[in-house]
C-alpha positions in Angstrom: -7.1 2.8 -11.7 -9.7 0.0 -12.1 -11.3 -0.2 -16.0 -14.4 2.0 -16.5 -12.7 4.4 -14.1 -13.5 8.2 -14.5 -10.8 10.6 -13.1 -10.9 14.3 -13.1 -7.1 16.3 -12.8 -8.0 19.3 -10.9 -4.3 20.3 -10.3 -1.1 18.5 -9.2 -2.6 17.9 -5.6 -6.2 17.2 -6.7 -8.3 15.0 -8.2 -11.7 14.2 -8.5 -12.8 10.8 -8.4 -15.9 10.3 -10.8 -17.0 6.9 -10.5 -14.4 3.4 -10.0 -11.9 2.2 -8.5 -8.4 3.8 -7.9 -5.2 3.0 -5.4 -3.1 5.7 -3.5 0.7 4.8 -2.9 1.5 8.2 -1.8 5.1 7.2 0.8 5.1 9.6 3.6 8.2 11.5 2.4 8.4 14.9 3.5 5.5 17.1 1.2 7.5 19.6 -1.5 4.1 19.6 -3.6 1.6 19.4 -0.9 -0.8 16.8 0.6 -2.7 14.8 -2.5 -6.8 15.6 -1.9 -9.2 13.1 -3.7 -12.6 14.8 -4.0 -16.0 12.2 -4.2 -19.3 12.4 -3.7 -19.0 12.1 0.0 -16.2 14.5 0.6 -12.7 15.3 0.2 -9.8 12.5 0.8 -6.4 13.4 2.2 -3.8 11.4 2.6 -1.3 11.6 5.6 1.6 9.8 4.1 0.3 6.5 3.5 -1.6 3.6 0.8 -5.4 3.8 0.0 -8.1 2.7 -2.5 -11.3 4.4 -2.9 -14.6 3.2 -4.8 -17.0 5.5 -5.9 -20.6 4.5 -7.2 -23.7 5.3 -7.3 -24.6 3.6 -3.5 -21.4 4.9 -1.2 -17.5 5.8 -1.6 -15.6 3.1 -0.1 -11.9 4.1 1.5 -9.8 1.4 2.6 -7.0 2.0 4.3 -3.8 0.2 3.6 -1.0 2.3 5.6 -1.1 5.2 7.4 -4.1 7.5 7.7 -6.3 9.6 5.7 -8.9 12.1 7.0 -12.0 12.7 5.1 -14.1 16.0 5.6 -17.8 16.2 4.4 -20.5 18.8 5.1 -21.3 17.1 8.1 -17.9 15.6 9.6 -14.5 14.9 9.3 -13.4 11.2 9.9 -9.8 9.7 10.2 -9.1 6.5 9.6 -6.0 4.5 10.5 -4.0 1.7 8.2 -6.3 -1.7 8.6 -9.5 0.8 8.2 -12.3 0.9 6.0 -15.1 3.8 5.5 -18.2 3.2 3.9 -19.8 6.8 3.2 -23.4 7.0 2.0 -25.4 9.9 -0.2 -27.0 10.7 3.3 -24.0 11.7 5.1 -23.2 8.6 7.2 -19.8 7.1 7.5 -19.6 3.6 9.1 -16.1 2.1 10.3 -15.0 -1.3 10.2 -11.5 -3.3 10.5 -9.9 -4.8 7.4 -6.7 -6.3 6.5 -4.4 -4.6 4.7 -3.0 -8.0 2.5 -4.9 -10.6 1.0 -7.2 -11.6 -1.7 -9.1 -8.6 -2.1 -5.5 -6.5 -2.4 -4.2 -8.9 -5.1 -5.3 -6.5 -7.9 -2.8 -3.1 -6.3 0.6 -5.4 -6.0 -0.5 -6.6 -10.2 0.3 -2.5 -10.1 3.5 -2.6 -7.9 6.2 -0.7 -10.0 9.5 -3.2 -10.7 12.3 -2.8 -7.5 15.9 -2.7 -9.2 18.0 -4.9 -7.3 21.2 -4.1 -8.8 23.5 -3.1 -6.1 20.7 -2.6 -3.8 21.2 -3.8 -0.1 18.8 -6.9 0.7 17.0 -5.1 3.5 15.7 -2.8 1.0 14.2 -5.0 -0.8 13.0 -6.8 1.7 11.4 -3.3 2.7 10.1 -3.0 -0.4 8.1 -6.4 -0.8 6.4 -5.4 2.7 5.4 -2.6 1.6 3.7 -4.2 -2.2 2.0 -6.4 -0.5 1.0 -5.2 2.6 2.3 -7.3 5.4 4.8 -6.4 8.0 8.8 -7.4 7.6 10.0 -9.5 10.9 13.0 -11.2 11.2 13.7 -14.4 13.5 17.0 -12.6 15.2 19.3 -10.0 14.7 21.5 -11.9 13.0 19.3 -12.5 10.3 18.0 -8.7 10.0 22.0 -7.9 10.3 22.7 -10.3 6.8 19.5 -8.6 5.3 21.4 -5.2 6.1 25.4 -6.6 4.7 24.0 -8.6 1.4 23.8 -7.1 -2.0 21.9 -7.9 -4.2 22.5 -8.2 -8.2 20.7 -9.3 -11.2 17.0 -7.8 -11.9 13.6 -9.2 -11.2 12.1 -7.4 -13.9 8.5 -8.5 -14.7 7.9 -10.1 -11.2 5.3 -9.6 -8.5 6.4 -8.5 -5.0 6.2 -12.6 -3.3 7.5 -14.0 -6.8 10.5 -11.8 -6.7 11.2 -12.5 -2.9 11.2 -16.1 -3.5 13.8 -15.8 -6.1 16.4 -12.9 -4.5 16.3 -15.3 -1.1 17.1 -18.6 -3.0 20.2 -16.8 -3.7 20.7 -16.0 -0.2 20.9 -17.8 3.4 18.0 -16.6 4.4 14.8 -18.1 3.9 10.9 -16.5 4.7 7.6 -17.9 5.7 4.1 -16.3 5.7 3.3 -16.5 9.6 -0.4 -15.0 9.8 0.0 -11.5 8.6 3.9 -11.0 8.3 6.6 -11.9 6.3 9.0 -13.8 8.3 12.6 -14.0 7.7 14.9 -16.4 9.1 18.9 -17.5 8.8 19.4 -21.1 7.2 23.1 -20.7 9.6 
């Protein structure tokens, strides 16, 4: 949650967003509890197993879409909106759509938030997995061979305290493999 945020708990698989700014990391694991439902001003938000951020204000509720889809149902229509997706929702009942991307500048604020990875004893791939996920941007290797050292290394030490890129930069300096920003993904390639 963003400062000056005003959350409402309405049970364990609803909330009530107020006014602000909050992020969604829900993974789409199988549901025990139940789909998460955001309620704003312009309807209800649920998540189909994925990463979001809604702003609520006095003009709109914003939804941006990081991974997977939401839905969100209002009086007058329900909308679903895929990763790379954002929903602009005004006090009149319109919804406009319009294509983001799902990494960048204005995303730098949810991987601040991402939770520390434990590396100790951890396969590389999962890791790997991991910083893709933080920050948004899909994992490609050069070749299988690359991917397949990814999959046999293991990783130990911690990178406690790190963002996602940060920690990436020092786990691979301890590897072969090196990675590159190319566009949108994170590319990983074998120095053999």
């Amino acid at each position: 949650m963003a400062s000056d945020t005003v959350v409402n708990v309405m049970s364990a698989n609803e909330i009530r967003l107020e006014r602000g700014l909050i992020y969604v990391d829900k993974p789409p694991t199988p549901a025990v509890s139940g789909r998460l439902r955001v309620l704003t001003r312009a309807g209800t938000l649920e998540h189909l197993g994925t990463q979001f951020e809604v702003l609520s204000n006095a003009e709109h509720v914003r939804v941006r879409v990081r991974e997977g889809r939401i839905r969100l149902r209002s009086t007058s229509s329900d909308v679903v909106a895929d990763a790379g997706t954002e929903l602009l929702a005004t006090p009149d009942g319109r919804v406009s759509q319009l294509s983001i991307a799902t990494f960048g500048r204005e995303w730098l604020w949810v991987a601040a938030l991402a939770p520390d990875y434990e590396i100790e004893g951890q396969a590389l791939l999962g890791f790997l997995q991991w910083v893709s996920r933080e920050v948004g941007r899909p994992l490609e290797f050069a070749d299988a061979h690359s991917r397949d050292v990814a999959e046999r290394t293991i990783l130990h030490g911690t990178v406690r305290g790190r963002a996602p890129l940060d920690a990436l930069a020092t786990v691979l300096a301890t590897t072969t493999l090196t990675y590159e920003v190319r566009g949108d993904a994170i590319w990983v390639q074998s120095g053999q």
